[in-house]
Every structure is written in C-alpha cells, then in structure tokens.
N, C-alpha and C positions, 0 to 999 in steps of 0.2 A: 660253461665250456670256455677255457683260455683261447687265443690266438695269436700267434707272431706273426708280426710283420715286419718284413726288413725293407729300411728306406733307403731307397735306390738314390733319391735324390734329396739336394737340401742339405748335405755332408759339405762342411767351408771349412778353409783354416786362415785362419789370418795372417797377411805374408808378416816378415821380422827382415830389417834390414841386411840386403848381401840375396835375398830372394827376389825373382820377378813372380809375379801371383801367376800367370802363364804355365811355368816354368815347373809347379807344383805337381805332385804324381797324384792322382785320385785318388780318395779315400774311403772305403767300406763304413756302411757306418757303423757310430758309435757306441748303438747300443741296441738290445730286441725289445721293440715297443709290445707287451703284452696288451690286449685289451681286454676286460671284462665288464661286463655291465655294470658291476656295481665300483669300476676303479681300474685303472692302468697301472702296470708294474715295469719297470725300464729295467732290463738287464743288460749294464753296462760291457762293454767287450773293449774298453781301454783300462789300467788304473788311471786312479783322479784323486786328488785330491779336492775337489769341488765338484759335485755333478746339481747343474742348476735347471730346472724346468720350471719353465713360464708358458702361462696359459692365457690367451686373450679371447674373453667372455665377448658375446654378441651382445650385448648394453654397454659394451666399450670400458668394462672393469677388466682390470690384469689380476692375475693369481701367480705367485712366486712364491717359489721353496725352492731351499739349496741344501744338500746332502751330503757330508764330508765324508771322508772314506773311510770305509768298515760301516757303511748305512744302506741298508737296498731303500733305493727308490721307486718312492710309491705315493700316492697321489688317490685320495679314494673319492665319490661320488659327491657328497656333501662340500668336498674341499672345492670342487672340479666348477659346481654352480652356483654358490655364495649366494647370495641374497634373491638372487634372482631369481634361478632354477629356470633357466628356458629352454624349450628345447628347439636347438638349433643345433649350428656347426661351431665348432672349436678348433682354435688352432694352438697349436703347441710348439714351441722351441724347448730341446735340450742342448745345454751350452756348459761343454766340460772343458774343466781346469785339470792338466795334465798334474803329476805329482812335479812339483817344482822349489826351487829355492827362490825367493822372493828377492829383485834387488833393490839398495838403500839407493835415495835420493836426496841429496845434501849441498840444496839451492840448483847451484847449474853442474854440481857434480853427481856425475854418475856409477856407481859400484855395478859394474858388469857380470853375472856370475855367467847365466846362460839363460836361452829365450825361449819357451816352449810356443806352441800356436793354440788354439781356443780348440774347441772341438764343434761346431757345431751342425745339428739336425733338424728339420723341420717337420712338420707333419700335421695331421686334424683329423678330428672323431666327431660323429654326431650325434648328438642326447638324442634321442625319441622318446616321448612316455616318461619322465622320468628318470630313462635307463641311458648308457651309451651303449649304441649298435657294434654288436661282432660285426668284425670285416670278412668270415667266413662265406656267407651267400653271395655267388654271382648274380648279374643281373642281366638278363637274356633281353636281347633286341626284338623289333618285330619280328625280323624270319628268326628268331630263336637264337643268333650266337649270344654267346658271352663271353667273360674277359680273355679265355683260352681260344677262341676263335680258330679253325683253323679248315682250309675249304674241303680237308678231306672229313672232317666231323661231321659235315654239310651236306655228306653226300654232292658236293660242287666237283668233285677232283679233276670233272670232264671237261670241269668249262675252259678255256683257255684264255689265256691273256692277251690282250691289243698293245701290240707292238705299234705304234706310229714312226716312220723312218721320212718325217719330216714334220712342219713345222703345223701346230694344233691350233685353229681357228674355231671358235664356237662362236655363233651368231646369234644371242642369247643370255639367259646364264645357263649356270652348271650347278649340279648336285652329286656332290661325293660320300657315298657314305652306304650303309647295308640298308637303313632304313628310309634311303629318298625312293618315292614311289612314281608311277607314270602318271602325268597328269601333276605335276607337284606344281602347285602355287609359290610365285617364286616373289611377288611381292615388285620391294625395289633391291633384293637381294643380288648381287651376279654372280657370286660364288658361293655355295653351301654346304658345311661337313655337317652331315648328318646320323650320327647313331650314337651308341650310350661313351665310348669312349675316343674322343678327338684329340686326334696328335696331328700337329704339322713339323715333318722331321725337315732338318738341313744338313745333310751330310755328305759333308766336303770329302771327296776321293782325291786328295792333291797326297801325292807318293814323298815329292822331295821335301826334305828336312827346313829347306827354306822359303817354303810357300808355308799361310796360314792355312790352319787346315781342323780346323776346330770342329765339332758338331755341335747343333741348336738344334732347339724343339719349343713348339710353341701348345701349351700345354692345356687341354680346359677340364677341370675339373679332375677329383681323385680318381683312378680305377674301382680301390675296395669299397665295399660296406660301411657307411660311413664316415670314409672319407671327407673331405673339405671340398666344397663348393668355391672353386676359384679359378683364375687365369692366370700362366704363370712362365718368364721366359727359363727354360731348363738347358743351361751347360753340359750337354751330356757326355762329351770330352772329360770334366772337369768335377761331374757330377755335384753340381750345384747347382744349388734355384734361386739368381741374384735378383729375380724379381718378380713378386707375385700380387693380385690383386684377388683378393677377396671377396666372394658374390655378397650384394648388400652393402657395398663399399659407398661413402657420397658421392655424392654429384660431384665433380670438380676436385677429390682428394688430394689429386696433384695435375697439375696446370701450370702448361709454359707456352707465355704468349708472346706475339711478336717481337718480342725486346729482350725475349731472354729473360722475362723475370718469372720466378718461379711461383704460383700461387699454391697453397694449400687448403685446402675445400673453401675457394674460391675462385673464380675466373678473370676477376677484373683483379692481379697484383697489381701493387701500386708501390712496390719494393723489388729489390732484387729477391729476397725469401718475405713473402705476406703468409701469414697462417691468420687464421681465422677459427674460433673455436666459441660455442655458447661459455664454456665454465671455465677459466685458466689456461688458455695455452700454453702449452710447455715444452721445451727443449728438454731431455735426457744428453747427459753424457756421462757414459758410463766406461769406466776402467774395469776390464773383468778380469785381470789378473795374469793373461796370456801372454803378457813380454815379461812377466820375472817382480812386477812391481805389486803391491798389495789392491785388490779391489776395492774403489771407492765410486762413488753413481755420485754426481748430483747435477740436478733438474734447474732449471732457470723459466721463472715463468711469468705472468703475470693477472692481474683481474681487478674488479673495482678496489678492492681496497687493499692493495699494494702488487710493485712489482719487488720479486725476490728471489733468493736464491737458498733453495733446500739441500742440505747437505740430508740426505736418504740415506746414506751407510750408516750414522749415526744418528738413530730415531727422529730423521727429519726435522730437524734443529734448521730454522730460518737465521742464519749467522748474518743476512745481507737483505733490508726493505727499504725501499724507497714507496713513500704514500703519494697518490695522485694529488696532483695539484702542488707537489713539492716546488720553491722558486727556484730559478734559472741562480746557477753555482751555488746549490746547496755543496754539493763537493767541488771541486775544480784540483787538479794536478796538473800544473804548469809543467816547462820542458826543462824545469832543472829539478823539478821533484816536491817542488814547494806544495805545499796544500791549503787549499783554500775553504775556507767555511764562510759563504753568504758573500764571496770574492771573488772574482777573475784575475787576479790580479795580488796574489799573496807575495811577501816579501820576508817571507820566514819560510823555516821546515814546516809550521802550522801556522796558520792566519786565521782569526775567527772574527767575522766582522757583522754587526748586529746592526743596523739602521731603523732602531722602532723610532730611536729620535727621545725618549723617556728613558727613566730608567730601565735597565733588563736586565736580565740573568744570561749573562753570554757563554759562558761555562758552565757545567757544572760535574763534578764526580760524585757519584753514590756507589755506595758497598752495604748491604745487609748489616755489614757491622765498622767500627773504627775505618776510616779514608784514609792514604796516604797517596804524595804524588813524591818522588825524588828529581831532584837535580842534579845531575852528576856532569863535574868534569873530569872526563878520563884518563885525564894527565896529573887532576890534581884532589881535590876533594869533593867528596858528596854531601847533598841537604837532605833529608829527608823531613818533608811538611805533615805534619799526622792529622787527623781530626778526630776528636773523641767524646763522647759524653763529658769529659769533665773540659773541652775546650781544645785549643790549638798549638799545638808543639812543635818546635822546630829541633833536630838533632843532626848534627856532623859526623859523619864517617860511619853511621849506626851506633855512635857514642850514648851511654845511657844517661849522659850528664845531660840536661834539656837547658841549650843556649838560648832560646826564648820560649815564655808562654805567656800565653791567653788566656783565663779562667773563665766560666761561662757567666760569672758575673762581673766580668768587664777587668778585673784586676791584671797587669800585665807584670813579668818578672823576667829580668835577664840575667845571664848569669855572670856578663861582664861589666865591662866601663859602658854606659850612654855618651856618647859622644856629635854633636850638633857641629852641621857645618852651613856656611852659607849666609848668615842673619847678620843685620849692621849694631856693632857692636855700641856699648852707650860711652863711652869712653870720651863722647865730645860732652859731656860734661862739664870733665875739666878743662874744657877749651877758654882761652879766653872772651869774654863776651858773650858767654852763656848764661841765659835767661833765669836765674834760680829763682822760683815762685816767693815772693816775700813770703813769711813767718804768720803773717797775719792774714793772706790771701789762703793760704795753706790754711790754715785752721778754719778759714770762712769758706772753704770748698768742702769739707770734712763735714762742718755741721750742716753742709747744705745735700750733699751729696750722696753722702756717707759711706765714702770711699776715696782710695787715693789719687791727683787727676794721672790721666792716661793707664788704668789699670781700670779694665770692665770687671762693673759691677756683680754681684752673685745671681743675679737674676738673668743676666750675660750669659753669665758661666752657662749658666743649665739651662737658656734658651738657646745659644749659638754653642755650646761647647769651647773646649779651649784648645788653643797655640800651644803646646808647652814650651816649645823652643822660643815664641812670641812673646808670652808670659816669662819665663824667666830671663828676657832681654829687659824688659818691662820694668822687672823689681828688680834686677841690677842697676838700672838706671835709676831708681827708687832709693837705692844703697848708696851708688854713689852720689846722690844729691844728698843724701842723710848724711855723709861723709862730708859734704861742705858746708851744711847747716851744722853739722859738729864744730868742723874746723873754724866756722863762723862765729859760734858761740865761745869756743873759747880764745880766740882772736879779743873778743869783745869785755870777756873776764880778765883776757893778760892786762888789756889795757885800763879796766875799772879798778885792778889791783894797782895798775901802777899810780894812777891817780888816789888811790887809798892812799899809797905808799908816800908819795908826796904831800898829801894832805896830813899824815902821820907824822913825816919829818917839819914839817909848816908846826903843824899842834906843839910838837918839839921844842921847836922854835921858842916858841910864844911859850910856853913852859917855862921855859929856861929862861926869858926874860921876866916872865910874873914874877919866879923864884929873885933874880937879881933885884928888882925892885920891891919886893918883901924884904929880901933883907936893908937894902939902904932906909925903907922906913921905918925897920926896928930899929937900926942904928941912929934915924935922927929922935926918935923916942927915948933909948936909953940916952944919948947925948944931953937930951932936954932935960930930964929929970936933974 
C-alpha cells in the first residue's frame, strides 16, 4: 500500500539578486513523496531539468542520486541503507534544478541569460525491520487523540475554555499537553508540553504592512508514521524549515561561546569556526546550478595524511595536497603575484629555492612520455625545450630545424656558428718581452711530461673534464707561439744562408786566386823550359 505525503514545510528557494528572501511568496511543495516499504517514489509537480535527492544515513553515510528530466525518481530499499541497513530515522532532501539556460563565466566576465531558484524540500522516513514505515497509521495519545484531534471527536465539546483577562501567575511549573496527568512529577522541569505531537506556534496578528509580522513555530518531532525524530525552527509564513536538529545529533554539533566563536561538535572553539571530526573534516561547497551557472561541488578537507581539496563533480580528483609537516613557504604569493617555492621572499613570477646546502633536484618536469617546457616572448620569438629518449632539443618558433641538441651519449650539434665571449685572448704573445719557452726546455718538458706546458694532460681531460672556450684559448696560444718558433727558425736559416752565401762568395774568392796563381806557375814552367 502506497502513501502521499505533501510537505508542508521545508519547501526554500534561494533569493538571486534584485530579491529580498523576505519578500518571496511561499511555495507548495515540489513534489508527492510516495512511500512504500520496499522504496520511495517522488512525483515531481515542477519541470526540472535536474531533480536531486540526498539521503543522510544514521552512521553519518550520505546517499545521492540525480534524475534528469524524462526520469521518474525513485530511490529503492537496498539504495536507501547501503552497507549498513540500520534501522532508524532517515532524512532526505530533494533539491530541484528548474529547466534552465546555464550561464558562461569568463574570468570576471559574466554572460547573464536569466536566473532560476533551487527548489528545495525536506523531509524523513523510518526503516523498522528492515522495511520503511507507511506514514498511513495515526498514533493515539493516552486519552486516545491522534494526529486529527479534535474536542468534538472526544466527546469534550462541553468543556469550555479559560479565558484569563489578566496577567497568568503559576507558582510552580506547568504542564501543557493531553497527556500531563494529576500528580505529574515535574523534576527540575517548569515548563512541559506533553503528548505525541508538540508545536509551539508564534503568530504575529500585526495588520499593517509595515510592521513584521511573520509566523514561527517550534517544532518536535514529525506528525506521520515514520517520520523524523527532530527539533526544528519552522517559517510558517515562508514555509521553510531554516533549522533543524536531528534526535541522536552530538553533543556540541554546534556551539557559540562567549567570543563569538563558532565550535562544531566541540565546546571549547579555539577559532572563529573549529570543527572537530574523528575521520576528515570537511567543508562542502557546492554550486547546484540555481543562478544559470553549471553545477560543480567541491569539498575542502583535511586528516593525517594531507590537507586537500576534492573537486567531487569530477570523480573526486584531489587537484590540491598539502602533506603534514610541509615547511613554512612551501608556496608563498607575495602582493605583486610573485610565487615563491621554499621562499618568502620571491623576486620573479616563480622563485624556487632549495636550501639542502648539497646538491638537489630543485626542479623537475615529468610526462608519461617526451617533456617539453616553452619560452615565449610575446612580442617576439618562442624556444621550445623538448626532452626525449633519444636526448635534448631545443627548436624556435615550433621550427622543425633543431638549433641545438644533446644526444644521450653526450654528443652535442648546433645548427649554427659557436660563438665564445668573455675569455683573455693569447694575443700577448706577440707582445714584446714574451717568455717563449726555449727549444730545448720545450722538448725536455715533452719528454718529461708528455704533453704541451699549460695544456692539461688526458688524464685531466677525463678526471676534471674540459673548458672548451679554455682549451681552445690554450692551443691558440700554442699556435701562436708555433708561429714564433717558426718565424724563429727561419729568421735563423735566413741568416745561416747568408753566411753560406758569404762563405760561397769568400770560396769564390779564393778560387779565383788558386786559378790566377796556377796559371802564373804554368807560365813560369813553360818560360823555363
């Protein structure tokens, strides 16, 4: 056997700017809560484009499902008690999204189409036995009423009412209610409503338009079958239930003490908001979709092993952790936007600053596959840095010509001129009064050495690596000393030639006089004969 129940209270809409929440006309609710034992069925009495119901289980598990439009909602037994299966009270909210145009948000700009409000309803059922309870059975008091109450049912119609036409003095307490009896034990009680269903109405009879004139009620517990076991203040003007407390609720759920600070199931805040929680504390903020912008939830929490932030609309992806015991300016954003890493005190768009005092890896980028990071000047050219299995690449403008690389075995290639700046040139060489290593000092450093002076050795090379800018200052200076050991050397031939040359014309000489004197002593020979 089905049931409807129409909820009177608990029907809210969320103001949208140009509205005061005041000011709002009441609302019927949203939908006919069916209940049946084996499942609740909500027939909607708005269109929607979103009809969401949330159930909050007594072991402090939530249950959500959301229903687009063209879906009856429906919710069945197994969904309702999850892991648990207890049987207690359950509370439920339904929270409908009108049909709406969703609007774009683009940084601080806003595309306005139009704004609908939330819909929302509250209400609670209670498992017994495995089952949920029909709200169909009343529940009769001692002298017999029930929820229809009424004095002529009672056979009372005779009794009449106490009019008091002056001011009510009770020297004691009091008991209000069908079921306080004579003799009633009042404890430290002074005031007691007593029977199955406790209302305390406030209802302001103020006529003129500019007096407040609202109605309240203070509410305990559901009337129906099943219903929710709670305390609850009711807007009945307004028909909404802006605040209710649930039987079984902590100690201390919410707590504001002397100072204005707010605790949550604690008493002693030590905060303007302290919450306090055994497993994750967490903040909800949820966008449901009611001013025109797309619904997104996310949770802000924390526990031993990190504090973070869940983005829930998308399969609760942790986009943001900080782990315990993180140091003081792990992040830091200064007041011109600078960012600081391991710094207070950044002097860039990003500052990363590492104090292990050793070497460290102060950087790093990883990717599943090939890394790149770009540099771009926005006025003028972009780098693009790559990293890849076969090494390190650098390309201009997304050019596929590669202006340097790095091979993984150390080979480097550019694709233009190498050009060195900075280094003292060897050029005092040719100064005058330069040291040039004699000839014979040079050979006696060679075979001692076995290498050239001022050029480290190869066992240099490949214990310290090399300068190449250093190195080829090095054997320039190598060159040009070769250069005046050349120009040395044939300085030293011009002049052994010239001496040849002289000693050639001297031989000459003396040739030329053998020959004269050879012949004067042939002539005194043939003379002789």
């Amino acid at each position: 056997m089905a049931f409807v129940v129409f909820m009177t209270f608990g029907v809210s809409f969320s103001s949208t700017p140009g509205f005061a929440a005041e000011c709002l006309t009441p609302a019927e609710p949203v939908a006919e809560v069916i209940i049946e034992p084996s499942g609740i069925a909500f027939v909607p009495r708005v269109s929607y484009a979103l009809f969401e119901v949330t159930i909050s289980r007594p072991d402090g598990t939530i249950y959500n499902k959301g229903f687009k439009s063209g879906n009856e909602p429906y919710v069945g037994l197994s969904e309702i008690l999850g892991e648990g299966r207890l049987d207690c009270s359950y509370i439920y909210e339904l929270r409908v999204i009108p049909e709406l145009n969703f609007k774009k948000r683009e940084g601080d700009e806003v595309e306005i189409r139009y704004s609908q409000r939330a819909l929302v309803q509250n209400g609670g059922f209670t498992v017994y036995k495995g089952m949920i309870v029909t709200p169909e059975e009343e529940e009769g008091g001692s002298k017999g009423q029930g929820v229809s109450f009424s004095t002529s049912q009672q056979g009372l119609s005779g009794v009449q009412d106490f009019v008091i036409n002056d001011d009510l003095i009770v020297d004691g307490s009091a008991c209000i209610g069908f079921d306080c009896v004579n003799g009633e034990s009042f404890g430290f009680d002074t005031l007691r409503l007593k029977e199955n269903n406790l209302r305390i109405k406030f209802d302001d009879t103020s006529t003129a338009a500019s007096f407040p004139r609202n109605d309240w009620q203070l509410t305990a517990n559901d009337s129906a079958n099943g219903g929710a076991s709670k305390f609850s203040i009711d807007d009945i003007s307004g028909s909404r239930t802006p605040f209710t407390v649930e039987a079984n609720a902590r100690s201390n759920s919410l707590y504001v003490d002397d100072g204005g600070r707010i605790g949550i199931r604690t008493s002693t805040p030590s905060t303007e908001i302290h919450v306090i929680d055994g497993d994750t504390p967490t903040l909800r903020l949820q966008q449901d979709g009611s001013s025109g912008f797309a619904p997104q939830t996310w949770d802000v929490a924390g526990n031993e092993t990190n504090f973070f932030v869940r983005d829930v609309t998308n399969g609760s992806q942790l986009p943001f952790r900080i782990r315990p015991d993180a140091p003081t300016n792990s992040i830091f954003i200064d007041v011109d936007g600078d960012v600081g890493m391991g710094t207070s005190s950044p002097n860039a768009p990003l500052h990363v600053k590492e104090a292990a005092g050793a070497a460290a890896t102060v950087l790093e980028l990883e990717n599943d596959g090939p890394t790149k990071f770009r540099l771009n000047n926005t006025t003028a050219d972009y780098w693009d840095i790559n990293a890849s299995a076969n090494g390190l690449r650098m390309n201009a403008n997304g050019s596929a010509t590669v202006a340097f690389r790095v091979d993984t075995n150390g080979d480097v290639t550019i694709a233009g001129t190498l050009t060195t700046a900075g280094n003292v040139y060897p050029d005092y060489v040719f100064e005058p009064g330069y040291n040039l290593l004699p000839m014979e000092e040079l050979a006696r450093h060679i075979e001692e050495k076995g290498h050239l002076p001022n050029i480290p050795s190869a066992e240099e090379m490949k214990k310290n690596g090399i300068n190449m800018s250093d190195l080829q200052m090095r054997l320039l200076e190598k060159v040009e000393e070769l250069t005046l050991y050349t120009l040395s050397q044939e300085e030293t031939i011009r002049v052994q030639q010239e001496v040849i040359n002289e000693q050639k014309k001297a031989m000459n000489g003396q040739m030329e006089s053998i020959k004269k004197f050879e012949a004067r002593l042939q002539a005194l020979e043939n003379k002789n004969q």
